[in-house]
C-alpha positions in Angstrom: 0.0 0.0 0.0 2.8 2.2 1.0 4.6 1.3 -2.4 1.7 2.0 -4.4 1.0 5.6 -2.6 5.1 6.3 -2.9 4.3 5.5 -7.1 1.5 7.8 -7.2 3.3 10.9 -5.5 6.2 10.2 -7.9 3.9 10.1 -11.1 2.6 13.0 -10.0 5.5 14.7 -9.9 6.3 13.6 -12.8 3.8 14.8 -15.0 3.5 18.2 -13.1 7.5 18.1 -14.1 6.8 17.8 -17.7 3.6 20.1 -18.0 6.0 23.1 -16.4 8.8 22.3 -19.0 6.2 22.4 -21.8 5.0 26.0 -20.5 8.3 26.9 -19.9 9.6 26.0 -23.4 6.2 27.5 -25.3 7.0 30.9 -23.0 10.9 31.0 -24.3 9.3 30.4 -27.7 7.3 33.1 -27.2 9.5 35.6 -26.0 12.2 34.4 -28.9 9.3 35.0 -32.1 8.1 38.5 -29.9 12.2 39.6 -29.5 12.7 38.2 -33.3 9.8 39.9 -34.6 10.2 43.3 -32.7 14.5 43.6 -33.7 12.6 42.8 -37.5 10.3 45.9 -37.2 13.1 48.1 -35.5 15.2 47.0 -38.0 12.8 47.8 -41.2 12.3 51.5 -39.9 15.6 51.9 -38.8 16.3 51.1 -42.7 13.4 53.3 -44.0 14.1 56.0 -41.7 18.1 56.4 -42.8 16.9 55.9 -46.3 14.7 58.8 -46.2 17.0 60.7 -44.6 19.9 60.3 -46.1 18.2 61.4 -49.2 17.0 64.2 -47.6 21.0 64.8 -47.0 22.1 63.4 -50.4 19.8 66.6 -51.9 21.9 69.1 -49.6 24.7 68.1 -50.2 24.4 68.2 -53.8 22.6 71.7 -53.6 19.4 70.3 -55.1 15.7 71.4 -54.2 14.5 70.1 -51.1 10.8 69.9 -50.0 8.9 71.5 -47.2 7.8 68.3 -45.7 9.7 66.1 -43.7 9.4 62.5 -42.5 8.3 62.3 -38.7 11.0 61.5 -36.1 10.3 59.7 -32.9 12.8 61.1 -29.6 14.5 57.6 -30.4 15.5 58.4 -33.7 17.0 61.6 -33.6 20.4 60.3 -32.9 20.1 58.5 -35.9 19.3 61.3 -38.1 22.1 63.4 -36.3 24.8 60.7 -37.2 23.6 60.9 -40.4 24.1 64.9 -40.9 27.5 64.5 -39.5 28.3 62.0 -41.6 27.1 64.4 -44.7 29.0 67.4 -43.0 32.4 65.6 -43.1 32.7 66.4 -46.9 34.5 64.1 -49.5 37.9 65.3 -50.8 36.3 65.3 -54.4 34.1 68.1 -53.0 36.9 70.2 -51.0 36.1 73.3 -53.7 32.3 73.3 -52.6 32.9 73.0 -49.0 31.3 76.3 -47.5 28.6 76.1 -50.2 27.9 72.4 -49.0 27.9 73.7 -44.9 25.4 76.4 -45.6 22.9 74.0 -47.6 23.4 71.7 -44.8 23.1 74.4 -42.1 20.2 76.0 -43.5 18.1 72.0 -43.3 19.5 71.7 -39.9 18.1 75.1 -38.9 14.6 73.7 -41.0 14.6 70.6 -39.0 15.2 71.8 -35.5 18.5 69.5 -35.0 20.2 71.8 -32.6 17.1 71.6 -30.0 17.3 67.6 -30.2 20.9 67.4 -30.1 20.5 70.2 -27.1 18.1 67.5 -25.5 20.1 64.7 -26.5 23.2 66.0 -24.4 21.4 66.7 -21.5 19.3 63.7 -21.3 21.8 61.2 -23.0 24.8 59.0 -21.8 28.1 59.8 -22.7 27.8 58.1 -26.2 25.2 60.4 -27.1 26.6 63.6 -25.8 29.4 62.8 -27.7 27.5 63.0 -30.9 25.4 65.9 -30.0 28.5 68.4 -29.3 30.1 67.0 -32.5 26.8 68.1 -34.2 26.3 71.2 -32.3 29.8 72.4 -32.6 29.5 71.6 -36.4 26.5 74.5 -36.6 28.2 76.3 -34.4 25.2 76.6 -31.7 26.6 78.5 -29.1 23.7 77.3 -26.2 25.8 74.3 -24.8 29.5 76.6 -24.0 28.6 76.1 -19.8 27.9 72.2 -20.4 31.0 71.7 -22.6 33.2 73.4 -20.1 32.0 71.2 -17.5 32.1 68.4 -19.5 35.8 69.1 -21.0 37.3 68.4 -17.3 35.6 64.6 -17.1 37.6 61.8 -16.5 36.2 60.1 -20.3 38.8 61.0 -22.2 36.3 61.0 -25.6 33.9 62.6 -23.7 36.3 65.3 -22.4 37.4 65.4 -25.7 34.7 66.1 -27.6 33.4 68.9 -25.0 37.1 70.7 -26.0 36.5 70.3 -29.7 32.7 71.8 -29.2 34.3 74.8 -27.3 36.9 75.3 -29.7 34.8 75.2 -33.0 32.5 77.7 -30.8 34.9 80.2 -29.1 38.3 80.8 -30.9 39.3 82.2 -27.8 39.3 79.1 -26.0 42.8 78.1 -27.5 44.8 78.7 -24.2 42.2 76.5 -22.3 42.8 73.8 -24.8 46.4 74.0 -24.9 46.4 74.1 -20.8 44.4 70.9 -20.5 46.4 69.4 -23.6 49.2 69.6 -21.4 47.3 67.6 -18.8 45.2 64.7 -21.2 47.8 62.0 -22.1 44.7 60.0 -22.5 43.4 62.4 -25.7 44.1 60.3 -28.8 46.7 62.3 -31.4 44.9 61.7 -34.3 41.6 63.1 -32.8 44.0 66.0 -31.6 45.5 66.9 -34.7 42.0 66.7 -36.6 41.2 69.4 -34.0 43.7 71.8 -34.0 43.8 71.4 -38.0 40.3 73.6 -37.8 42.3 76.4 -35.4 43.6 79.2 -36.9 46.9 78.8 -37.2 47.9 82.4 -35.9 46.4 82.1 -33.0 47.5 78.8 -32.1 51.1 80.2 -32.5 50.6 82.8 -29.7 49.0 80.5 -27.9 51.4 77.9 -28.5 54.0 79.5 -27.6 52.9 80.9 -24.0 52.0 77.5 -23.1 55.1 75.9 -24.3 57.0 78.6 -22.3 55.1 78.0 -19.1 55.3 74.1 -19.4 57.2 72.3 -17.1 59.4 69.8 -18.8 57.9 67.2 -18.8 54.7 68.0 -19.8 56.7 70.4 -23.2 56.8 67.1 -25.5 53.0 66.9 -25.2 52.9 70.0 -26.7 56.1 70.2 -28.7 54.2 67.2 -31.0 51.7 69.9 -32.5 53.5 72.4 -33.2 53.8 72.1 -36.5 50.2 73.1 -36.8 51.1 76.7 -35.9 52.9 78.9 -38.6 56.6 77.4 -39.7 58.4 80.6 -38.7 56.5 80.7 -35.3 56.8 77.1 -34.8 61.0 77.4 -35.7 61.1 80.1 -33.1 59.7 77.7 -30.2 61.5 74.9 -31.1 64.9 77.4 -31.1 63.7 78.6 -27.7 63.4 75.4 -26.6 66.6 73.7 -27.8 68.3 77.3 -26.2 66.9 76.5 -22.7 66.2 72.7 -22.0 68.6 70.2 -20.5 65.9 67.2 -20.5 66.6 64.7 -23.7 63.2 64.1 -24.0 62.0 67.7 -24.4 65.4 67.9 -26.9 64.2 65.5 -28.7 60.4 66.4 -29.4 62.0 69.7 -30.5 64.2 68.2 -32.9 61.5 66.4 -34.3 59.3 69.1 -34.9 62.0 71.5 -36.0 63.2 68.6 -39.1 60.3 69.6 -41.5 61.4 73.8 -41.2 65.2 73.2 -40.8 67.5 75.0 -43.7 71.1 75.9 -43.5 70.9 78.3 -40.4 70.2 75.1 -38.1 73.1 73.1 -39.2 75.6 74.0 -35.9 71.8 73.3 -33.9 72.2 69.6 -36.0 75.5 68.8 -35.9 75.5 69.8 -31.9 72.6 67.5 -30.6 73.7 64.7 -33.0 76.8 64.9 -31.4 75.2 64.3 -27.8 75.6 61.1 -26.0 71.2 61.1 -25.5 71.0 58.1 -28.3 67.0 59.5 -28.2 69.2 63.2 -28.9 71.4 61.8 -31.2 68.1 60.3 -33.3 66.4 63.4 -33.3 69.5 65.8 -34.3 70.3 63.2 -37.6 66.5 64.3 -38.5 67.7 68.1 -38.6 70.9 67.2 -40.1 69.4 65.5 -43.0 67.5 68.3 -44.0 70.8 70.6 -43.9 73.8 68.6 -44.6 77.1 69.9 -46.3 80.2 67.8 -47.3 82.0 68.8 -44.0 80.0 66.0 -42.4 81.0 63.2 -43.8 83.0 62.0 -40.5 80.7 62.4 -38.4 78.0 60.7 -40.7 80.7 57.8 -40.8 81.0 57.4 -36.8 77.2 57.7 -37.1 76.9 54.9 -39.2 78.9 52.6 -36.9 76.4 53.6 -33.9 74.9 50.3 -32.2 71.4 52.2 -32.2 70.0 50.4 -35.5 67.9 53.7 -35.9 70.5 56.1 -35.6 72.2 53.8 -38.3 69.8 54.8 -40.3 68.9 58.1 -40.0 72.7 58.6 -41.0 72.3 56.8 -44.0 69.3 58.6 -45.0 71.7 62.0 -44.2 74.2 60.7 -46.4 71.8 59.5 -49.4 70.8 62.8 -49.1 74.5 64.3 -49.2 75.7 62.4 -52.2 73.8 63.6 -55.9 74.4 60.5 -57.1 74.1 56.8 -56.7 77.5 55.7 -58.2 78.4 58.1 -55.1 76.6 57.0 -52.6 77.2 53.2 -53.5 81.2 54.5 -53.5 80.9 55.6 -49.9 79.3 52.8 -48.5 82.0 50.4 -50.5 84.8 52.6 -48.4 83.2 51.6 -45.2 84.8 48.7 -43.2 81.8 48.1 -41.3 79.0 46.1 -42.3 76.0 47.2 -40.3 76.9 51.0 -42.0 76.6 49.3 -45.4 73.6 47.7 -45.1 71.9 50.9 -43.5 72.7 52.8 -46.5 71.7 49.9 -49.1 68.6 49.7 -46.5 67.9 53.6 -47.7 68.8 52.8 -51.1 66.5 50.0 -51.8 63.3 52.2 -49.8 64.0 55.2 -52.0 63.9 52.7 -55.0 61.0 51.2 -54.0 59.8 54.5 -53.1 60.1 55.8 -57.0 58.4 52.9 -58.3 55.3 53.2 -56.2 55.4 56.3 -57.4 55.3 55.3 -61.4 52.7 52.9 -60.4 49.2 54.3 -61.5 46.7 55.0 -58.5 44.2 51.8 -58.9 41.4 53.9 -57.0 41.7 56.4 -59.7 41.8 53.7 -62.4 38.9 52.2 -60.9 36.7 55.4 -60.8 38.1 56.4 -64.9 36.4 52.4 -65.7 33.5 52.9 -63.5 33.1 56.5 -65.5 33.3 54.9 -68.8 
């Protein structure tokens, strides 16, 4: 009897077991055909949406009539329409000679549309991906509402975040340029590209004077951080800092960035500035002063381009090849100097130059295949 009862609890169990797993299996294919279906719907008007707008764009970009009607846009959406403006505003090289023409079309829509209230709304309602976007878009139509936000926002901890408040405030207030430059000198965490692309959109004269205060009240080992940029500021502005700072500093590293970002100005008046700081025992020095050198060699180097060549650094090796290739017209020269050399590692560095120049000259001769391509496409 006991058995029997013990059976009958179990079957019980059993089949109370089995009916749960059935409604829990028909609920989880429920909730997979609902979740399916709804990402299907999302994704068909995410689709229609950016097609609409993007033509909408498409038309403004190309200066062509646009009508006084526009498709609805849900709260949701708008950060989808404002990536795709941005992504219209960053115009194609092709179209560098329309530029202004193609920012006022676009500027005049976004001023139809109302995009700088949503992207207002978006930054103050957002996370930090969508504030990101809206200060790219509201510093690209220069809407001046947000300068309080941004400044708060340019001291966070996210570096993008922080970064894009500074971009905002720069592409709003040219004046802002000593701000920037002070908390340049404190964001080692601000990526160089995204750095460069901004201060490529400063006006170079002001960036100078600005540039060079800041540089002048660096300490030294914040000056590198600075010294990288400077070749966005005017070339005879920019020559003069680096002077200034190869006439005061004892620190390699600040040497160094100097160098490097006095190489692309240097002419004959910075040869003694070469030849001295290739001379230093710094190997980071050294590297840096062959840069300068190169541009401003004379035939009274060729020693000390020899004892160059013999260096252990591989890169200094190098850098002093490139000097000499440089020196010599020729390369019956060139390939005679290296053959007077006893050691090896100096002759391949200089047959290391010679075969990147060659190499070099044919990639040149090459025809561009992206241009071939567009020519076929064309015809």
């Amino acid at each position: 009897m006991l058995l029997t009862n013990a059976f009958n609890i179990f079957e019980l169990v059993i089949k109370i077991s089995v009916v749960l797993s059935l409604l829990m299996t028909l609920s989880l294919l429920g909730a997979l055909v609902f979740v399916r279906s709804r990402n299907a719907t999302y994704r068909r008007h995410q689709t229609l949406l950016t097609t609409r707008w993007r033509e909408i764009f498409r038309a403004a970009y190309a200066g062509e009539p646009i009508g006084d009607s526009f498709p609805a846009v849900a709260r949701q959406d708008w950060f989808t329409v404002i990536s795709l403006y941005i992504q219209f505003h960053n115009v194609r090289e092709n179209d560098r000679p329309r530029r202004d023409e193609i920012h006022r079309q676009l500027g005049m829509l976004a001023e139809r549309i109302g995009l700088a209230d949503h992207a207002t709304s978006l930054l103050q309602t957002g996370d930090d991906g969508d504030k990101i976007l809206a200060l790219d878009v509201l510093g690209q139509i220069r809407d001046a509402r947000s300068i309080e936000t941004a400044r708060t926002l340019s001291e966070e901890k996210g570096p993008e975040l922080s970064r894009a408040a500074a971009h905002y405030l720069l592409r709003i207030d040219p004046g802002f340029v000593g701000d920037f430059l002070q908390l340049l000198l404190l964001r080692d965490d601000w990526v160089a590209s995204r750095v460069e692309m901004m201060l490529r959109e400063v006006d170079s004269v002001i960036l100078g004077f600005d540039m060079r205060g800041a540089i002048e009240g660096a300490s030294e080992d914040t000056k590198p951080r600075l010294l990288d940029y400077v070749r966005f500021c005017p070339p005879a502005t920019a020559h003069i800092i680096c002077s200034n700072v190869l006439a005061d500093s004892l620190d390699p590293e600040t040497l160094a960035a100097a160098l490097r970002s006095l190489a692309p100005l240097a002419d004959e008046r910075d040869h003694d500035t070469a030849v001295r700081f290739t001379c230093s025992g710094e190997p980071i020095v050294a590297l840096s002063g062959l840069r300068v050198l190169r541009r401003c060699v004379r035939a009274e180097d060729r020693d000390l381009l020899v004892e160059m060549l013999s260096n252990p650094d591989y890169w200094i090796r190098l850098r002093a090849a490139e000097a000499v290739v440089q020196l010599l017209p020729t390369l019956e020269q060139v390939e005679e100097f290296a053959a007077g050399l006893s050691d090896r590692f100096s002759r391949d560095a200089i047959q290391q130059v010679l075969a990147e120049k060659a190499m070099s000259a044919r990639r040149l001769q090459k025809p561009d295949r992206r241009e071939t391509s567009s020519v076929e496409a064309a015809a």
